[in-house]
MARBA-260166 format. One record per residue (C-alpha): residue in one letter; x, y, z. Coordinates in nm, 3 decimals. Example, Ala and Ser with C-alpha at 12.3 -4.5 7.8 and 13.67 -1.06 7.14 Angstrom:
2
<node r="A" c1="1.230" c2="-0.450" c3="0.780"/>
<node r="S" c1="1.367" c2="-0.106" c3="0.714"/>
REM end
This chain:
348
<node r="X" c1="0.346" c2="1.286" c3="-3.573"/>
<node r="X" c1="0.534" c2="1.062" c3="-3.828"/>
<node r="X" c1="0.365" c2="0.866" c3="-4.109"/>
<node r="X" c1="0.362" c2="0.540" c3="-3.958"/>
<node r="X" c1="0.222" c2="0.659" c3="-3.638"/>
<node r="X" c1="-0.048" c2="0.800" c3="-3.821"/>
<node r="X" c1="-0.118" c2="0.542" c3="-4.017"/>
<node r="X" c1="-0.110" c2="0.271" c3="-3.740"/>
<node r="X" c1="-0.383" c2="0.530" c3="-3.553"/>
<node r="X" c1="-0.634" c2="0.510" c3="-3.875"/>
<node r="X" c1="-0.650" c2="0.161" c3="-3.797"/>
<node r="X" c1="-0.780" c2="0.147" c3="-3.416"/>
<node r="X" c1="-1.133" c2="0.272" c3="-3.500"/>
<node r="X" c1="-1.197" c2="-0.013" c3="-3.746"/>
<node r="X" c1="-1.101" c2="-0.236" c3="-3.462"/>
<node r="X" c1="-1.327" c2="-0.056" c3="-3.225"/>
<node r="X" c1="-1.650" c2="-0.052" c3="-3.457"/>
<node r="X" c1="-1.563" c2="-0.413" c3="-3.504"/>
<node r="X" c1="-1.584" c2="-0.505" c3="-3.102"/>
<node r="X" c1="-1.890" c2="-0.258" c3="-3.068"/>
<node r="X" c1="-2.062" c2="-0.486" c3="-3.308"/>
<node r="X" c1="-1.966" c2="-0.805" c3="-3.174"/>
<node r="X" c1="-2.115" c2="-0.644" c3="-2.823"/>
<node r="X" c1="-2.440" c2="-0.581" c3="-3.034"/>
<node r="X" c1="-2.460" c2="-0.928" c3="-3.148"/>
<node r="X" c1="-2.474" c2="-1.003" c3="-2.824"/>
<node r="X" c1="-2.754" c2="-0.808" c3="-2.724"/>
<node r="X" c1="-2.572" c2="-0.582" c3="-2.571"/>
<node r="X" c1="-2.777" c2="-0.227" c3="-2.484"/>
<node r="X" c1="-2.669" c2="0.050" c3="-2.636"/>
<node r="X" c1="-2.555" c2="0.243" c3="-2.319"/>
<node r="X" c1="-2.350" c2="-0.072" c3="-2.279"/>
<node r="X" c1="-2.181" c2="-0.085" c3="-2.627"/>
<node r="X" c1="-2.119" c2="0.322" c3="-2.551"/>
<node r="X" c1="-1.945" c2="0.242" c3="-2.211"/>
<node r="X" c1="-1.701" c2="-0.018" c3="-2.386"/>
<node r="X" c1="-1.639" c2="0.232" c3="-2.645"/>
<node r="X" c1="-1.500" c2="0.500" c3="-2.425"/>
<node r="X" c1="-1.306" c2="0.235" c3="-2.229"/>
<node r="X" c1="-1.142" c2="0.155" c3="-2.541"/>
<node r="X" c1="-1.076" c2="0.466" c3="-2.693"/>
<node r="X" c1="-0.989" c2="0.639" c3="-2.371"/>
<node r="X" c1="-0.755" c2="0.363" c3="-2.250"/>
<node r="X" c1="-0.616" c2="0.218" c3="-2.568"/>
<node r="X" c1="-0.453" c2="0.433" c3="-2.848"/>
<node r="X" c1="-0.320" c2="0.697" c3="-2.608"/>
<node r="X" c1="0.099" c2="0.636" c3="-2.545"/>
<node r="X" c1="0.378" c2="0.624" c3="-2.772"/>
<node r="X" c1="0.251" c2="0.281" c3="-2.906"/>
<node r="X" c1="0.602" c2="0.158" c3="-3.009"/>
<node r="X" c1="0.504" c2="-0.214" c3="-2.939"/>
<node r="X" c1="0.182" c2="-0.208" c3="-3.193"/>
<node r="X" c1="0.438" c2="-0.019" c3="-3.412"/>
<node r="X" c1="0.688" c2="-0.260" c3="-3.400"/>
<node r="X" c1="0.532" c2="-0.558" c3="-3.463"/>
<node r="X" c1="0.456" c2="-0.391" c3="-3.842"/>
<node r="X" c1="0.810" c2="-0.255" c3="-3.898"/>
<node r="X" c1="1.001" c2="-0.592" c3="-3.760"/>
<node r="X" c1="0.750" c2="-0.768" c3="-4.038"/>
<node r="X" c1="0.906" c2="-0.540" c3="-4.271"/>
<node r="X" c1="1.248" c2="-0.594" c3="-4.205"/>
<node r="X" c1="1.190" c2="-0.976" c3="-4.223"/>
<node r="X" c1="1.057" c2="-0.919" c3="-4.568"/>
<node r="X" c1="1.292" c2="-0.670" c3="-4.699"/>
<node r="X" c1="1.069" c2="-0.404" c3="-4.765"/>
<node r="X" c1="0.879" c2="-0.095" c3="-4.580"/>
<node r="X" c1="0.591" c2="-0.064" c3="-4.372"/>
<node r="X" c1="0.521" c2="0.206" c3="-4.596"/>
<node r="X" c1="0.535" c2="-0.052" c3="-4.918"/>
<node r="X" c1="0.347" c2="-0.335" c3="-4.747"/>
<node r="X" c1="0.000" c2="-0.404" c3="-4.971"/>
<node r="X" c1="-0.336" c2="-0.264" c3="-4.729"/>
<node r="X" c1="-0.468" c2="-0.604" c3="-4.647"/>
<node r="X" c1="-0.134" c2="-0.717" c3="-4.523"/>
<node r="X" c1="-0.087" c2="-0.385" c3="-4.342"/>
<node r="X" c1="-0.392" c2="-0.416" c3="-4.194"/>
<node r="X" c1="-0.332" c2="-0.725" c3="-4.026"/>
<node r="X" c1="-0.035" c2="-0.675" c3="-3.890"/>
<node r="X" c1="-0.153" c2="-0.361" c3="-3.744"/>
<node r="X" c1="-0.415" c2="-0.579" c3="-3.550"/>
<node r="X" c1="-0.178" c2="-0.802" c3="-3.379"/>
<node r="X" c1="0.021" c2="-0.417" c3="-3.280"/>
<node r="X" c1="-0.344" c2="-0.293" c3="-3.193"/>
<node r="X" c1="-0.386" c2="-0.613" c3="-2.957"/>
<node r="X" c1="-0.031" c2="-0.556" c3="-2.754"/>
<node r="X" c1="-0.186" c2="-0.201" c3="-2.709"/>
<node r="X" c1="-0.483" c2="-0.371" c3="-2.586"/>
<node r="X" c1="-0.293" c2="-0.568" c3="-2.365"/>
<node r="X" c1="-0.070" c2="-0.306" c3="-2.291"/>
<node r="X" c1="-0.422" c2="-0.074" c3="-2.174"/>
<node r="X" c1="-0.552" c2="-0.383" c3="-1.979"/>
<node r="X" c1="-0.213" c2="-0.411" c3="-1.760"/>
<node r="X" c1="-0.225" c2="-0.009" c3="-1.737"/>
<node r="X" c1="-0.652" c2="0.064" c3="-1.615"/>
<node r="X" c1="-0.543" c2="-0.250" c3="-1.369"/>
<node r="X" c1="-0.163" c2="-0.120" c3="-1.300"/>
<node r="X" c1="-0.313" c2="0.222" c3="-1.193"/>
<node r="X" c1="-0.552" c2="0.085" c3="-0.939"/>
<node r="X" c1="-0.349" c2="-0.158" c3="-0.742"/>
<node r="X" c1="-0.081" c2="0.163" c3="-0.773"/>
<node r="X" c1="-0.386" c2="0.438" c3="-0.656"/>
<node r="X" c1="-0.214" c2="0.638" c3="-0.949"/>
<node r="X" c1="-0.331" c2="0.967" c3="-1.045"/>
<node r="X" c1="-0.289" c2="1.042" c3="-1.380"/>
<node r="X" c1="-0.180" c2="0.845" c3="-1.666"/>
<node r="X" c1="-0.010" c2="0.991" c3="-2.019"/>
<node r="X" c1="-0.148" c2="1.362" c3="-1.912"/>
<node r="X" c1="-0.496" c2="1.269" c3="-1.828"/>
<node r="X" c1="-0.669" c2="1.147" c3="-1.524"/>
<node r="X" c1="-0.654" c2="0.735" c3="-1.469"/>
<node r="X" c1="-0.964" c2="0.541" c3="-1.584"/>
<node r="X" c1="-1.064" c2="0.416" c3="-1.219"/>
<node r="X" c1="-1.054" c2="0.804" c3="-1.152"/>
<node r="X" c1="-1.319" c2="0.904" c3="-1.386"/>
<node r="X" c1="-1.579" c2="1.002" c3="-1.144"/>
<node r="X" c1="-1.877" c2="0.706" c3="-1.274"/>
<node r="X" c1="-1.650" c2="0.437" c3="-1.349"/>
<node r="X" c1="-1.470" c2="0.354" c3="-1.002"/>
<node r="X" c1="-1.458" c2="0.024" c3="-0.952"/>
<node r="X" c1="-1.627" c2="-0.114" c3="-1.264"/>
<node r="X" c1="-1.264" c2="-0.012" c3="-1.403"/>
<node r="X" c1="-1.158" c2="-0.379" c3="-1.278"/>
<node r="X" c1="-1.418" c2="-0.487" c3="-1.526"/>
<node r="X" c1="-1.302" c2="-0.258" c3="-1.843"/>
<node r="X" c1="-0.946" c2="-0.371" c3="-1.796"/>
<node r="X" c1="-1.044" c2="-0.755" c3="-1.817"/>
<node r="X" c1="-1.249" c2="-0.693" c3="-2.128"/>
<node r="X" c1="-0.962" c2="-0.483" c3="-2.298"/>
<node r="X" c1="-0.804" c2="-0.804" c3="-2.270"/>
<node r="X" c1="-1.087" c2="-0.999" c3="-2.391"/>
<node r="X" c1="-1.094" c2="-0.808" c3="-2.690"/>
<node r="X" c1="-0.731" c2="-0.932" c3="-2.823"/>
<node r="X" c1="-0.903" c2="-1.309" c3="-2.849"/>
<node r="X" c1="-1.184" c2="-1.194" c3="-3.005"/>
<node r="X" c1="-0.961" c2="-0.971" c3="-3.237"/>
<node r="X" c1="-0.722" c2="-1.317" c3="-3.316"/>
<node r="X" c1="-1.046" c2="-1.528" c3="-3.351"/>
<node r="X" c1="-1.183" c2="-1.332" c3="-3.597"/>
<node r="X" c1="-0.880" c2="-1.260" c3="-3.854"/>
<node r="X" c1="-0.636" c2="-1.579" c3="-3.792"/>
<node r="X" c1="-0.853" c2="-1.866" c3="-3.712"/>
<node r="X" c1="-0.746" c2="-1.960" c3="-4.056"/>
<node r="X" c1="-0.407" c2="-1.907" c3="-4.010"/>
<node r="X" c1="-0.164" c2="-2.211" c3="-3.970"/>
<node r="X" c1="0.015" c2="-2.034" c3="-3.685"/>
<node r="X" c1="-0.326" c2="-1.904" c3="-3.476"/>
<node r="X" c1="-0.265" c2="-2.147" c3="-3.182"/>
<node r="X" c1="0.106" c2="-1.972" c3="-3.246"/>
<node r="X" c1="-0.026" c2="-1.626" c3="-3.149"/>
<node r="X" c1="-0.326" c2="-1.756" c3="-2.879"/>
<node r="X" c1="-0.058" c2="-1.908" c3="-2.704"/>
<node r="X" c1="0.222" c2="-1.654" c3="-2.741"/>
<node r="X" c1="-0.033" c2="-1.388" c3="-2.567"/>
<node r="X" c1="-0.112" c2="-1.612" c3="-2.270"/>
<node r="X" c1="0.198" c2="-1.701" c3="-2.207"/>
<node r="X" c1="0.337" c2="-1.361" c3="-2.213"/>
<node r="X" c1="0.054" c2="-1.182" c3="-2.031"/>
<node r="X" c1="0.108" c2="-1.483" c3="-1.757"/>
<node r="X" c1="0.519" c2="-1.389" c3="-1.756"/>
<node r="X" c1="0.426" c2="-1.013" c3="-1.677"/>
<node r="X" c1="0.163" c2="-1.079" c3="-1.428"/>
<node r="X" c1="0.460" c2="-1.289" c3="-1.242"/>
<node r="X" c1="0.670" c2="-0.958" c3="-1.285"/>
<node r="X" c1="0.402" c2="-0.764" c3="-1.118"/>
<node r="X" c1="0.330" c2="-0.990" c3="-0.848"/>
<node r="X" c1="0.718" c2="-0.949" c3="-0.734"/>
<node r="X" c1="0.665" c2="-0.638" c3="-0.759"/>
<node r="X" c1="0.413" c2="-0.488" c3="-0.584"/>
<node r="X" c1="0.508" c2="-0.749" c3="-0.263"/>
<node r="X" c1="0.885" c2="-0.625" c3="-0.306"/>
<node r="X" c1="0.833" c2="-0.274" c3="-0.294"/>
<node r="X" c1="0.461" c2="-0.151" c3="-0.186"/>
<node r="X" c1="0.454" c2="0.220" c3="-0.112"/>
<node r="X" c1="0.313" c2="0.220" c3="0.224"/>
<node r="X" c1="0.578" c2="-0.027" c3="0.356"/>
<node r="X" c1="0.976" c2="-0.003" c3="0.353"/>
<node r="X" c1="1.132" c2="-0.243" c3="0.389"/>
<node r="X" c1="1.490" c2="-0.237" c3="0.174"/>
<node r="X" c1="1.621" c2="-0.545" c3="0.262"/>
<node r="X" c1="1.353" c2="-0.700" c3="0.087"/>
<node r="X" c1="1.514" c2="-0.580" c3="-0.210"/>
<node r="X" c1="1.801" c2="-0.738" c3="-0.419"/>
<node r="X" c1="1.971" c2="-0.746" c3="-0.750"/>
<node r="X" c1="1.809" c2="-1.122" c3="-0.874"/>
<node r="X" c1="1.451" c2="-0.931" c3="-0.763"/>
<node r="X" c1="1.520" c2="-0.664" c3="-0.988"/>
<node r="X" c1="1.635" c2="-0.842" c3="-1.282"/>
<node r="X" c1="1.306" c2="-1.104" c3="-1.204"/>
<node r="X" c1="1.099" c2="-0.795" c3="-1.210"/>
<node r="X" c1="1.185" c2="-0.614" c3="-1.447"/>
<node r="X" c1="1.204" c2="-0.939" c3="-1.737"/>
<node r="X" c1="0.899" c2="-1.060" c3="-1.634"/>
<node r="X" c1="0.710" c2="-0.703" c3="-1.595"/>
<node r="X" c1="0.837" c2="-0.542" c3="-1.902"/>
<node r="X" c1="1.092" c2="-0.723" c3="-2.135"/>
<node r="X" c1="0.847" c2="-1.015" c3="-2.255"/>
<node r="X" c1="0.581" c2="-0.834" c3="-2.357"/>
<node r="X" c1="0.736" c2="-0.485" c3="-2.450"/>
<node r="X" c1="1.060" c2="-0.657" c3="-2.669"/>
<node r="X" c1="0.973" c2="-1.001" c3="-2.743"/>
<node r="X" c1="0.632" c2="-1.000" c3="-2.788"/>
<node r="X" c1="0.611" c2="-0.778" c3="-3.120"/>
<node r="X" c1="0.897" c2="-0.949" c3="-3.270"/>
<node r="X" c1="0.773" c2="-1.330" c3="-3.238"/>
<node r="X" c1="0.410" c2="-1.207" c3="-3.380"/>
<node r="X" c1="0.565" c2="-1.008" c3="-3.677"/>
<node r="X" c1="0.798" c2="-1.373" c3="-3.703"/>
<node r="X" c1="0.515" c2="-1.627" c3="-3.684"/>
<node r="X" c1="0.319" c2="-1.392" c3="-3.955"/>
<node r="X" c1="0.639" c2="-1.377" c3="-4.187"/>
<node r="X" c1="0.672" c2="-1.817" c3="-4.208"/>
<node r="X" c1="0.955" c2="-1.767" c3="-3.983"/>
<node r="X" c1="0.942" c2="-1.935" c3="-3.666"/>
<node r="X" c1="1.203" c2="-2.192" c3="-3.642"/>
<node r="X" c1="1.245" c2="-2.241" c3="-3.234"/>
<node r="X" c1="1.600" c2="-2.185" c3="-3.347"/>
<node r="X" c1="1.526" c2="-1.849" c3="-3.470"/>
<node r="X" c1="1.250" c2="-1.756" c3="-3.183"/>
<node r="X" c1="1.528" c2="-1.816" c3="-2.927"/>
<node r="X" c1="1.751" c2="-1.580" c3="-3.109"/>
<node r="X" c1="1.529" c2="-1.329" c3="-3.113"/>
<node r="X" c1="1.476" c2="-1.410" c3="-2.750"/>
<node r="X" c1="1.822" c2="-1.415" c3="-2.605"/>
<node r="X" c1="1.898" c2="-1.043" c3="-2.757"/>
<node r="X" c1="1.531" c2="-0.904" c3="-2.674"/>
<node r="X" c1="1.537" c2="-0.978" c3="-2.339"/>
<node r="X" c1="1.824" c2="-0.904" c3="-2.190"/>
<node r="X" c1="1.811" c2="-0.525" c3="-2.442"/>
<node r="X" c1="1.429" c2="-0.536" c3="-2.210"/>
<node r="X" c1="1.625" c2="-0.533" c3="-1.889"/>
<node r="X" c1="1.863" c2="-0.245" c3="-2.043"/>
<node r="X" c1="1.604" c2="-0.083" c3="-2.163"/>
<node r="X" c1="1.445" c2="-0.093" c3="-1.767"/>
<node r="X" c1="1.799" c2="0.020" c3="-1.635"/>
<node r="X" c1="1.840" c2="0.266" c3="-1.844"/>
<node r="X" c1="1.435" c2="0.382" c3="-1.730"/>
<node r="X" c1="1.575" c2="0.391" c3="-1.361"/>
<node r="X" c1="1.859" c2="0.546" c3="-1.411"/>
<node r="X" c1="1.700" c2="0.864" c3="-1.616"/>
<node r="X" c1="1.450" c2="0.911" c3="-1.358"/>
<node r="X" c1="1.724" c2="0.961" c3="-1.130"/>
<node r="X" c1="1.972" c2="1.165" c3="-1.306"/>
<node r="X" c1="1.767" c2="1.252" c3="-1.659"/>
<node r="X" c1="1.616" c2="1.577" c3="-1.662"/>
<node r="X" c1="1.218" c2="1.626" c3="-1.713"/>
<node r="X" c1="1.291" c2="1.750" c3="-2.092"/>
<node r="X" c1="1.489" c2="1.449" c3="-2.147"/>
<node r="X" c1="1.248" c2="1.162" c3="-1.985"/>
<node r="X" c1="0.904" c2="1.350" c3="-2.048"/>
<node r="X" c1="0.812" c2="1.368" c3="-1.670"/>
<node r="X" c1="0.951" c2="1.435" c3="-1.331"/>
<node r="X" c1="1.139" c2="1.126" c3="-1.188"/>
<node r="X" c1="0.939" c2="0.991" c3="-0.827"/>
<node r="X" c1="1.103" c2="0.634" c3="-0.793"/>
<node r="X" c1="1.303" c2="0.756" c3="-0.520"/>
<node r="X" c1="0.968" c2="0.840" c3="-0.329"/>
<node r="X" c1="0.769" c2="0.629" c3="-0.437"/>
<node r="X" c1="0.955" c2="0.285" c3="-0.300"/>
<node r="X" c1="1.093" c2="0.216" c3="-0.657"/>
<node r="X" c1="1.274" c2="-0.127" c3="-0.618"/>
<node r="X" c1="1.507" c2="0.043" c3="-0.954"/>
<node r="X" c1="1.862" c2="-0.051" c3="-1.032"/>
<node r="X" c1="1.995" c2="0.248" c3="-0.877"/>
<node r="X" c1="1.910" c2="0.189" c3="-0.516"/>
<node r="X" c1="2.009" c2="-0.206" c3="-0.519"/>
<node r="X" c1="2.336" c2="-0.108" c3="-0.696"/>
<node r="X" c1="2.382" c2="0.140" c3="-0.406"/>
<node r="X" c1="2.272" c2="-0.056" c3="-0.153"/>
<node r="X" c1="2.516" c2="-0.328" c3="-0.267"/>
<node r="X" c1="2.787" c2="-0.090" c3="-0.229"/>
<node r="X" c1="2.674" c2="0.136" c3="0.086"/>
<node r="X" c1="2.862" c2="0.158" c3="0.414"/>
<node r="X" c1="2.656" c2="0.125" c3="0.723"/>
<node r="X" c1="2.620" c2="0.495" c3="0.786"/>
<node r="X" c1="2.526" c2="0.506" c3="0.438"/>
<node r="X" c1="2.271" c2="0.235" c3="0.419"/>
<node r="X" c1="2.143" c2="0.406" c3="0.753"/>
<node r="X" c1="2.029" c2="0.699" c3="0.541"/>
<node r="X" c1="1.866" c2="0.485" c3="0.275"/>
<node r="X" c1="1.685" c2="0.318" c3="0.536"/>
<node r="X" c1="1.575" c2="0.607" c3="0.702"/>
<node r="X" c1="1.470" c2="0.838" c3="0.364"/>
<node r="X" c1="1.426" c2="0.581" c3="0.076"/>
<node r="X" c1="1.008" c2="0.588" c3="-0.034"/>
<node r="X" c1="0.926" c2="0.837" c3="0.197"/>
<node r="X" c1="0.702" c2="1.122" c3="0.057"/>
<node r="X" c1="0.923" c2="1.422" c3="0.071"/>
<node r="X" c1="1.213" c2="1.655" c3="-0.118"/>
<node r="X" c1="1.410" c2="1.634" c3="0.155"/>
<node r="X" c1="1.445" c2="1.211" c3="0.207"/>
<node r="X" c1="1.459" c2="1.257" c3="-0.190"/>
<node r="X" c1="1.803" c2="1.452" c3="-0.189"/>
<node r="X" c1="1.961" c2="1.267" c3="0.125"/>
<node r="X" c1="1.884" c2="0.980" c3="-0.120"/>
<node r="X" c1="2.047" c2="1.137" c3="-0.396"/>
<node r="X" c1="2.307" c2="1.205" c3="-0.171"/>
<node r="X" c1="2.443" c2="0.901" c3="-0.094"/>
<node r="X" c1="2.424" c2="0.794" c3="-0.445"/>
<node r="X" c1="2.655" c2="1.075" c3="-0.524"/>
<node r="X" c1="2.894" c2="0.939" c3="-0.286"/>
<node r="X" c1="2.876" c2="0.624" c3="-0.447"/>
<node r="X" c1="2.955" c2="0.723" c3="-0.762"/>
<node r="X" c1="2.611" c2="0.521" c3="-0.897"/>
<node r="X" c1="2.633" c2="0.745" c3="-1.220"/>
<node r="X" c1="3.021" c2="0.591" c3="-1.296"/>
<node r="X" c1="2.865" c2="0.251" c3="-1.192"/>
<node r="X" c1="2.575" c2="0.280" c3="-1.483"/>
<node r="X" c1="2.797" c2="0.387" c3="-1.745"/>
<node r="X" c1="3.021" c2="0.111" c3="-1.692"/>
<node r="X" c1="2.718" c2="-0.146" c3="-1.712"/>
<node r="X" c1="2.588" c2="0.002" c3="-1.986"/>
<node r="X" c1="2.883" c2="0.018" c3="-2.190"/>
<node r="X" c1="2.897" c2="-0.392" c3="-2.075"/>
<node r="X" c1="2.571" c2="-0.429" c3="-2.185"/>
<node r="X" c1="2.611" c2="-0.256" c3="-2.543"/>
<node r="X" c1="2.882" c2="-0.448" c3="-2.609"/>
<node r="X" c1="2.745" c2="-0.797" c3="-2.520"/>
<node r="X" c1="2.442" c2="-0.723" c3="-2.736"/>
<node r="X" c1="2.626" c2="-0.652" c3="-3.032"/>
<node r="X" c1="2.806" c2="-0.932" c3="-3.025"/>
<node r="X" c1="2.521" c2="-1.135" c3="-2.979"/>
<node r="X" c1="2.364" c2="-0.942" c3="-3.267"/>
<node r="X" c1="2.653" c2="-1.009" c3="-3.486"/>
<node r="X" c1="2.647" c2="-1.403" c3="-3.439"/>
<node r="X" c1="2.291" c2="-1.397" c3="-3.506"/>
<node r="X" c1="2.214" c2="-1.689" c3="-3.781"/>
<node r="X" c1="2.010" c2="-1.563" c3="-4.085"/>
<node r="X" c1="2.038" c2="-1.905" c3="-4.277"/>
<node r="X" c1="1.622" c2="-1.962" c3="-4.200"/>
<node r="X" c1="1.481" c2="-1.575" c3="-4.281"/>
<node r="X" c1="1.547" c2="-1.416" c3="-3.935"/>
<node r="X" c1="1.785" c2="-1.072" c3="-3.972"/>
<node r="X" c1="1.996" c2="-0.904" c3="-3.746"/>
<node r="X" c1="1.847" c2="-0.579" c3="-3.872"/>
<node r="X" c1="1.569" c2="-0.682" c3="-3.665"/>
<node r="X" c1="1.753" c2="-0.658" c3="-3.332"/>
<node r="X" c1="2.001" c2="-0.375" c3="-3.419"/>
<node r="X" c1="1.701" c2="-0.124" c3="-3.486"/>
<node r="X" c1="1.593" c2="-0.218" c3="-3.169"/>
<node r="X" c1="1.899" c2="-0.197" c3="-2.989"/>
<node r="X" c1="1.991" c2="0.162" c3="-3.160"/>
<node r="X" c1="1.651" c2="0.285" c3="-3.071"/>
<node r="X" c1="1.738" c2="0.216" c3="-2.690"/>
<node r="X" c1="2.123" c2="0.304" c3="-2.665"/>
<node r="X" c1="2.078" c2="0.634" c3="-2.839"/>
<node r="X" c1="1.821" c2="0.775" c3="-2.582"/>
<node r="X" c1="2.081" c2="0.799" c3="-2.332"/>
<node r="X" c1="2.286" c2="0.952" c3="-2.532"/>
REM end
C-alpha cells in the first residue's frame, strides 16, 4: 500500500469517533452508536479510494508542493472533504447494491446481505450521507467558501442520482429491451452516474479550499473532467469486454447482466439485421453461451478497431484542451494531465 494511501486511511477513524460522538450527544444508545459504527467502517474505507485521494493531491498541485509536505492541520482537512466523497461514494454503493440485488461488493458480501441488517440498509446508506453535512458543518462553517462545498455536494449527488435513474429504467436486468438503448443514453448515463462526482467533484473541493474558484477556472476544470469521466466509463466497458480478469480485477458480466455499455450501442449502431437479431435474442440473458454469440457479433464488427479509434480521438481532444488551459488565476494544467495519464495508461 503506498504512503498516501496509508496516510489518507489513519484519518477515517478520527472521523468515525467524531460521528459516534455526535450520535451520543444525541442520546443515542449505545447498541445504536455500535450499529452506525460498523455501517461506517464496513461500508466506507473499503475500495481504491482514488476520489478522497485526489481531492488532497489536486490541492497539492494547485499549491506547488506534496501531499507528503502539506502541514497536519491542513492535511487533515483536506482529507475530510476526500473522506466525505467516500462517504458519498458508500451511500450511492449500500443503496446501488440493493436496487441492483448485488451479491458481493469489493470481495465481501453487500451490506443489505449481512444477515441482521436487511432492509434497515436503506437507512445506513441515507445516514452515510448525512454524515458528509455533519462532517462540513463541523470543520468549514467558518470557511468563506462553506455554502461553496454544501452546495457543490448537493448538486453533484442530485446529477448522479439523475444518472442512475436513466439507468436502471434503460437497462433493468429482468427486462430486454435494446431498443431502449442509444448512444445520447449512454453518454447521459454515464456523465451523470459517474463523471460528476468521480472527476469533478475532488477537483472543485481541492479548488474552492486552495482560493481558487474563479467560474472561469471551475469550468475549465469542468470541460476536461467530464468528458476524461465519460472516457474513463468507455474505457470501463470496453475492458470488461475484451480486458482480462488480471488486468480489470474481476470477471467482466455486462454482457449478461443488461449492461447499457458503449460496446453494445456502438454495435448495435453498426449491426445488420441478422446481426442485431442475435443481440436481441442473447444480449442480458444469464448464460456463457448468449455471452459468446454476443461476443460474436462484436467480433464481426470489428468493435475492438472501433474503440481504439475513439480513444485515440478522445486522447487527443483532451490534450489539446489541456494545453489551452489558462493558468493566469492559480488553476494548472498539471491538475488535469495527472488525471488524464492516470486513465490513458490503464489501457495500455
Amino acid at each position: 500500500m503506498s504512503d498516501n494511501k496509508s496516510k489518507f486511511l489513519a484519518e477515517f477513524p478520527k472521523i468515525v469517533d467524531e460521528l459516534k460522538q455526535d450520535l451520543a450527544q444525541y442520546g443515542m444508545p449505545s447498541d445504536a452508536v455500535e450499529w452506525y459504527e460498523r455501517s461506517l467502517n464496513y461500508n466506507t474505507p473499503g475500495g481504491k479510494l482514488n476520489r478522497g485521494l485526489s481531492v488532497v493531491d489536486t490541492f497539492a498541485i494547485l499549491k506547488g508542493t506534496t501531499a507528503t509536505q502539506l502541514p497536519s492541520e491542513q492535511y487533515s482537512k483536506l482529507a475530510l472533504l476526500g473522506w466525505c466523497i467516500e462517504l458519498l461514494q458508500a451511500y450511492f454503493l449500500v443503496a446501488d447494491d440493493m436496487m441492483d440485488r448485488s451479491i458481493t461488493r469489493r470481495g465481501q458480501p453487500c451490506w443489505y446481505k449481512i444477515e441482521e441488517v436487511n432492509e434497515i440498509a436503506i437507512n445506513d446508506a441515507f445516514m452515510l450521507e448525512a454524515a458528509i453535512y455533519k462532517l462540513l458543518k463541523s470543520h468549514f462553517r467558518s470557511e468563506p467558501y462553506y455554502i461553496d462545498l454544501v452546495e457543490l455536494f448537493h448538486e453533484v449527488t442530485f446529477q448522479t442520482e439523475l444518472g442512475q435513474l436513466l439507468d436502471l429504467i434503460t437497462a433493468p436486468e429482468d427486462k430486454i429491451d435494446l431498443s431502449k438503448f442509444s448512444p445520447a443514453k449512454h453518454s447521459f448515463i454515464v456523465i451523470f452516474k459517474t463523471a460528476y462526482y468521480s472527476f469533478y467533484l475532488p477537483v472543485a473541493l481541492a479548488m474552492y479550499v486552495a482560493g481558487i474558484s474563479d467560474p472561469k477556472d471551475l469550468k475549465q476544470a469542468q470541460d476536461v473532467l467530464i468528458p476524461l469521466g465519460e472516457y474513463f466509463q468507455i474505457q470501463d466497458d470496453y475492458l470488461d469486454c475484451y480486458g482480462t480478469p488480471e488486468q480489470i480485477g474481476k470477471i467482466g458480466t455486462d454482457i449478461q447482466d443488461n449492461k447499457c455499455s458503449w460496446v453494445v450501442n456502438k454495435a448495435l449502431e453498426l449491426a445488420n439485421a441478422q446481426q442485431r437479431k442475435t443481440l436481441d435474442e442473447n444480449y442480458g440473458r444469464k448464460n456463457a453461451d448468449s455471452e459468446q454469440a454476443c461476443k460474436k457479433v462484436f467480433q464481426e464488427l470489428n468493435i475492438q478497431q472501433h474503440y481504439l479509434q475513439y480513444e485515440d480521438s478522445v486522447a487527443k481532444e483532451l490534450k489539446t484542451r489541456i494545453s489551452q488551459v489558462d493558468e493566469s488565476r492559480g488553476f494548472k494544467q498539471a491538475v488535469l494531465t495527472a488525471f488524464f495519464d492516470k486513465i490513458y495508461k490503464r489501457s495500455k
